[in-house]
N, C-alpha and C positions, 0 to 999 in steps of 0.2 A: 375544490379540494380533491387532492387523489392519494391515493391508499397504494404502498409496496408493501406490499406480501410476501413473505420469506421462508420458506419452509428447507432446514438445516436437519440434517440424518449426522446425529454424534455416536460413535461408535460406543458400542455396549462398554458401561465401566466407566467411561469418561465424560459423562455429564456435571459431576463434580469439578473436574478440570475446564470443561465448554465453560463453565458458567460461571467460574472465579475468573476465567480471563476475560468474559464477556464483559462483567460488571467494576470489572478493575480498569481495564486498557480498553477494548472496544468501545462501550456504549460512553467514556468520557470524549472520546478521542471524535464518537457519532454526533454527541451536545455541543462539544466545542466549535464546531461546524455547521451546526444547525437541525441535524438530520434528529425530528422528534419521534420517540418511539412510544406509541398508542395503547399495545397489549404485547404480553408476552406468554406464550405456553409451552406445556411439553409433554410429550403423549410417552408410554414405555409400552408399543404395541411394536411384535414385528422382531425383525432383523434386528434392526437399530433403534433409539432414543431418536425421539423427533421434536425438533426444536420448532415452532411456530410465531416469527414477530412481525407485528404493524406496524407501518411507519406512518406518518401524515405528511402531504406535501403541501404547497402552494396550489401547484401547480406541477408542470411537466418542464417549467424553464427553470423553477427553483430546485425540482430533483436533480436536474442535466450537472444543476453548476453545484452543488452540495455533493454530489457524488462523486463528481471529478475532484472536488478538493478533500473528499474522505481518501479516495482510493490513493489518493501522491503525498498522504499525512506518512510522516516517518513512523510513527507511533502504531500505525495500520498495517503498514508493509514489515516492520519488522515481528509482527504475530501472524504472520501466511504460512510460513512454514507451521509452522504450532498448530493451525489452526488446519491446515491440508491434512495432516498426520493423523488428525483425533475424529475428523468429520468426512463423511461419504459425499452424496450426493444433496445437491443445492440447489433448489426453484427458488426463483422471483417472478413475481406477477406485479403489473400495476395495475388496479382498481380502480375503476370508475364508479362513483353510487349512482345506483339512480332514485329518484325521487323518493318513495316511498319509506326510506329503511332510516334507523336513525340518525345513523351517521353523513354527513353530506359532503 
């Protein structure tokens, strides 16, 4: 199993909007395709609203090919704009556990 890690910066004011479009269009559009989401948080420190989600993979061959068919979903690309406008800066990491922690 490996772990994407997402840390999203929504500009002050529109966490209400991040997260109506998140739960309406994004995360159906994420299921439909496969991509499971693990946790979700959101911190109100700072500049910006900070959005934090886990995803779970397979693997690294099942992220490759779930990603590529999120990212060319008509349903995805037409909330980019919307979604550029309202949110700053974006890290992804992929996680590897190692043995010890609960998650594996």
């Amino acid at each position: 199993m490996i772990y994407l890690h997402v840390t999203v910066q929504v500009q002050r004011g529109k966490m209400r909007e991040w997260t109506k479009i998140f739960e309406e269009h994004l995360l159906p559009a994420m299921q439909k395709h496969g991509q499971r989401l693990v946790g979700a948080w959101k911190t109100s420190v700072g500049m910006y609203d900070e959005v934090t989600d886990l995803y779970a993979f397979e693997d690294f061959t099942q992220f490759q090919k779930i990603r590529e068919k999120l990212f060319n979903d008509p349903e995805i690309q037409k909330w980019l704009p919307i979604i550029y406008e309202i949110t700053g800066q974006e890290e992804s990491k992929i996680l590897v556990p190692l043995g010890y922690g609960e998650l594996k």
